[in-house]
N, C-alpha and C positions, 0 to 999 in steps of 0.2 A: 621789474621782474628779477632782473639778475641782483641787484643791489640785496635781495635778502640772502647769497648765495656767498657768506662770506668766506665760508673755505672751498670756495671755488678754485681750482688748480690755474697759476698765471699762464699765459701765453698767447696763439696767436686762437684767435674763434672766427668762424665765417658767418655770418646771421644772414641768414637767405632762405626765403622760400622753399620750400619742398618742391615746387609747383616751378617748370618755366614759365620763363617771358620772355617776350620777343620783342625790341624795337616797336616794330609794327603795333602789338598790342601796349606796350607806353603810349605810341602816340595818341591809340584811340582812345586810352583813358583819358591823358591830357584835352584830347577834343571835348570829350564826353562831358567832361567836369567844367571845362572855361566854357565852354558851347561857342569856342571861337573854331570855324574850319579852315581847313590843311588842306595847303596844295600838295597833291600827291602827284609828280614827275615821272614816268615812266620811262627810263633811257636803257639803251643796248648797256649793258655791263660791258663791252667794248670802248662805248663812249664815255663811259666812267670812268676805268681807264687809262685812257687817254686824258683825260681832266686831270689824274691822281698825276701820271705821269708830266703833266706840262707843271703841278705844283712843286716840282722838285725843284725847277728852274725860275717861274714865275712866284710874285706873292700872293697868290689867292689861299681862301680857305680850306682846300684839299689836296694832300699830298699819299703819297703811297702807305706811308703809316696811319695816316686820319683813314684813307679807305681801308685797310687791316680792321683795325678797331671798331670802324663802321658797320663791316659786313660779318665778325668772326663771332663766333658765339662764345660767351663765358659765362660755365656752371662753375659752381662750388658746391664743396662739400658741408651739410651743417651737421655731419655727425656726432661730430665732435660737440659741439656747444649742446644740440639736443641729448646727449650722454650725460654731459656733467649737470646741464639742467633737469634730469630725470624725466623728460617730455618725448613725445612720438613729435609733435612737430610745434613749431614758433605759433602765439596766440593771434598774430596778423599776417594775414598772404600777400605777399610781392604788391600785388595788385592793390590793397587795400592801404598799405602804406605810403604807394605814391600818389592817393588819391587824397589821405590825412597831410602827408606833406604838401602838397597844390592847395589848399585849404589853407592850412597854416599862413603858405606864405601868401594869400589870398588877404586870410586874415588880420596881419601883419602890415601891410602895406609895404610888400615886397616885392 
């Protein structure tokens, strides 16, 4: 799509959904597509943590920045790129991309 956009103005562009998504709703796509199910953990945010807090010292896979990242939400703006592409919004939603990428690499033998 953009590749016919050759005086398209350089710099930086966010390509993102109009539309959130949440964690949560990834995983259940990924469930939904591999039809493989997810243990889903329920723990006090206390005890989590606690977990984040002992990976600062310990080498497990959670430390205070992995739980940041985990829990913090990140929108972007796609005005920009929808502006110079002359579009109200991207021809694929969030959702329908990470279910062509799971596919792909399905397809792939990835």
């Amino acid at each position: 799509m953009i590749a016919k956009y050759e005086d398209m103005e350089n710099g930086i562009y966010h390509v993102a959904d109009s539309e959130f998504i949440s964690t949560t709703d990834i995983i259940e796509i990924i469930k939904g597509v591999t039809g493989k199910n997810v243990l889903k953990l329920g723990l006090p945010k206390s005890i989590v943590r606690l977990i984040a807090n002992m990976g600062e010292v310990l080498p497990i896979p959670l430390n205070k920045t992995k739980l940041k990242k985990l829990t913090s939400t990140l929108v972007v703006s796609n005005k920009k790129i929808n502006r110079s592409l002359n579009i109200t919004k991207l021809p694929e939603t969030s959702s329908e991309g990470v279910i062509r990428t799971i596919n792909w690499f399905r397809n792939n033998n990835h």
